[in-house]
C-alpha positions as CSV (number, residue, x, y, z in Angstrom):
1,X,-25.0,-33.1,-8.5
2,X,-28.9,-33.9,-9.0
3,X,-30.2,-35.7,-12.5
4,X,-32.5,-32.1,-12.3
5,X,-29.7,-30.3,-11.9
6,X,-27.7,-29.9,-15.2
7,X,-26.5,-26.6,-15.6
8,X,-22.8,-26.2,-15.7
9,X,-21.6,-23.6,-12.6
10,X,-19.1,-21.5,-13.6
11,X,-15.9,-20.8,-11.5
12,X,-15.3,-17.8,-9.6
13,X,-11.9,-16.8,-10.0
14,X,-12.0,-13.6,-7.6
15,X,-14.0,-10.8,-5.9
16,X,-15.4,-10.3,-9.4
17,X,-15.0,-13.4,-11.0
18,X,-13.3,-13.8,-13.8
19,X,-12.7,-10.3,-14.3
20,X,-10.3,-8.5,-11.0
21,X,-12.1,-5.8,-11.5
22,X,-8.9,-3.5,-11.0
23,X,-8.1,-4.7,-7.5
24,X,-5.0,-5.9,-8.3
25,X,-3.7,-2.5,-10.1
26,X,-4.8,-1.3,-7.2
27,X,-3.5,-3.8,-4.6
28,X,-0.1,-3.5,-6.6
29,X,0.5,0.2,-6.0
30,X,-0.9,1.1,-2.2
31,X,0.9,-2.6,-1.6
32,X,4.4,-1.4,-2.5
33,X,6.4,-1.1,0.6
34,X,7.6,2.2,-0.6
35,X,4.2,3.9,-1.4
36,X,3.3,3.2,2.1
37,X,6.0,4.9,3.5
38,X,6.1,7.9,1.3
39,X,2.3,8.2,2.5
40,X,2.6,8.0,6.1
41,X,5.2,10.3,5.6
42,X,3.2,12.6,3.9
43,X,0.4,11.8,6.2
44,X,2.4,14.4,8.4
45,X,2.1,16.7,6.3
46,X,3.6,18.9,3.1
47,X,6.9,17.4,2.4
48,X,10.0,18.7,0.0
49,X,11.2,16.2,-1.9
50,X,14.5,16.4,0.4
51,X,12.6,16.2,3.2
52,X,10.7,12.7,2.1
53,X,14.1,11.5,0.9
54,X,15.2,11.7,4.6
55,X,12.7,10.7,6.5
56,X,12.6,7.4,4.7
57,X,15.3,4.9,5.2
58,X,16.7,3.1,2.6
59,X,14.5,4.6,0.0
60,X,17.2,5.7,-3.2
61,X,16.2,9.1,-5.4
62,X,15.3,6.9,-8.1
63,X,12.6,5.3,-6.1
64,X,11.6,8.5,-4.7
65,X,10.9,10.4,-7.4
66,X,8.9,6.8,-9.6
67,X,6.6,6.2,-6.2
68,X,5.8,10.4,-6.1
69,X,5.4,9.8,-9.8
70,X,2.7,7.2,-9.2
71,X,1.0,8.6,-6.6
72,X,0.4,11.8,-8.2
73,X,-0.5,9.5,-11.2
74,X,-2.9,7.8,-9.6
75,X,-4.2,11.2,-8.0
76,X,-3.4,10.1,-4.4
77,X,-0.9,12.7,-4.2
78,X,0.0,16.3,-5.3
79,X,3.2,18.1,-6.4
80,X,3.9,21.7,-6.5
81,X,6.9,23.1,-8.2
82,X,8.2,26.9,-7.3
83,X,10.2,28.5,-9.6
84,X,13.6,29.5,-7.5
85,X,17.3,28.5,-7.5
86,X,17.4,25.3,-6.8
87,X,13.7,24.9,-7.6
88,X,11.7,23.3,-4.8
89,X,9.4,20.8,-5.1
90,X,6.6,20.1,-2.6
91,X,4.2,16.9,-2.1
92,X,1.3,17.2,-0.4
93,X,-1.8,14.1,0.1
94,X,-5.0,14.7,-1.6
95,X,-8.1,14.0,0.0
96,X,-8.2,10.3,-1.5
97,X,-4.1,9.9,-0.4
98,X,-5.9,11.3,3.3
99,X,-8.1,8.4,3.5
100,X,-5.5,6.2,1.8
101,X,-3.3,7.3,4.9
102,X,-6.3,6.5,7.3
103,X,-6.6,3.2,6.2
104,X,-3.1,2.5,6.5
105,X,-3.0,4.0,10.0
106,X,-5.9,1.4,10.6
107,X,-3.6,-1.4,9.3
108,X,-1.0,-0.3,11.8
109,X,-3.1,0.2,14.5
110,X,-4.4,-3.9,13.8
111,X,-1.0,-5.0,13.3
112,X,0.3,-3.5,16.6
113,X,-2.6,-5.1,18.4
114,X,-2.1,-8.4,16.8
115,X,1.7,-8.8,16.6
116,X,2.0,-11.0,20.2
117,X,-1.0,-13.1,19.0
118,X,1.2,-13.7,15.4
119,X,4.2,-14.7,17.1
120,X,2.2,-16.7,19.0
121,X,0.6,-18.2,16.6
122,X,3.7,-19.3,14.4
123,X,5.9,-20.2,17.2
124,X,2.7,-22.9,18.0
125,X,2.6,-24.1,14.0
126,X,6.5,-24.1,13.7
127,X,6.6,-26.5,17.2
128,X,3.5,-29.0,15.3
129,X,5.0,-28.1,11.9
130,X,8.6,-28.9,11.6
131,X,10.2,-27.8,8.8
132,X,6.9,-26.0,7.5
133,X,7.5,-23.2,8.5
C-alpha cells in the first residue's frame, strides 16, 4: 500500500458483496437434484402428478408433492386441479420454468461435451495428486 494511499478497501464477499443478493435462495432451489428433474420432466410437457412420480426414479411422494410445491411457489411452475373421482392434478412449466428448462438443457448439453475432458482431467490430478483426490 502507498503512504497516499490510506483508505481502507473493503472485502467483497460475493457477486454483490456483502449482500448475496438472493443468489443463493435461488442457487438452493433450481440446484436441488430433484427440481431439476421434476423440470426436465415437465420440460416435455403437461404432467399428472402420477405421471411425474414415474418418470422420476427414486424420487418418494413426499418429495414430489414439496419440490411441485416450490416450484409453483416460486412461480416456475403451474398446478391445475379438476374436480373428478379421484381428482387429478396436472403440472405444467410456466414461461420462466421454460427458460429455467432451457438453461438446464444448456447445462446438459456442456456437461455431455465436457464429460471425457473431466475424466481426463481427474484421472491426470489423481496420478500427480495421490491421496487428494
Amino acid at each position: 500500500m502507498s503512504v497516499a494511499h490510506t483508505q481502507v478497501t473493503p472485502q467483497v464477499g460475493g457477486p454483490c458483496g456483502d449482500d448475496d443478493c438472493g443468489i443463493r435462495e435461488v442457487l438452493d432451489r433450481i440446484g436441488d437434484k430433484w427440481t431439476v428433474l421434476v423440470v426436465v420432466e415437465l420440460a416435455k410437457g403437461v404432467r399428472r402428478f402420477r405421471e411425474l412420480h414415474r418418470a422420476i426414479p427414486g424420487i418418494s411422494q413426499r418429495m414430489l408433492t414439496l419440490t411441485t410445491r416450490r416450484l409453483c411457489r416460486d412461480g416456475l411452475a403451474e398446478r391445475t386441479a379438476y374436480p373428478t373421482i379421484p381428482p387429478q392434478v396436472e403440472y405444467r412449466l410456466t414461461p420462466m420454468g421454460r427458460s429455467l428448462a432451457g438453461a438446464i438443457q444448456q447445462l446438459a448439453d456442456w456437461s455431455r461435451e465436457h464429460k471425457d475432458a473431466m475424466q481426463d482431467a481427474r484421472a491426470h490430478w489423481d496420478a500427480d495428486h495421490p491421496g487428494e483426490g
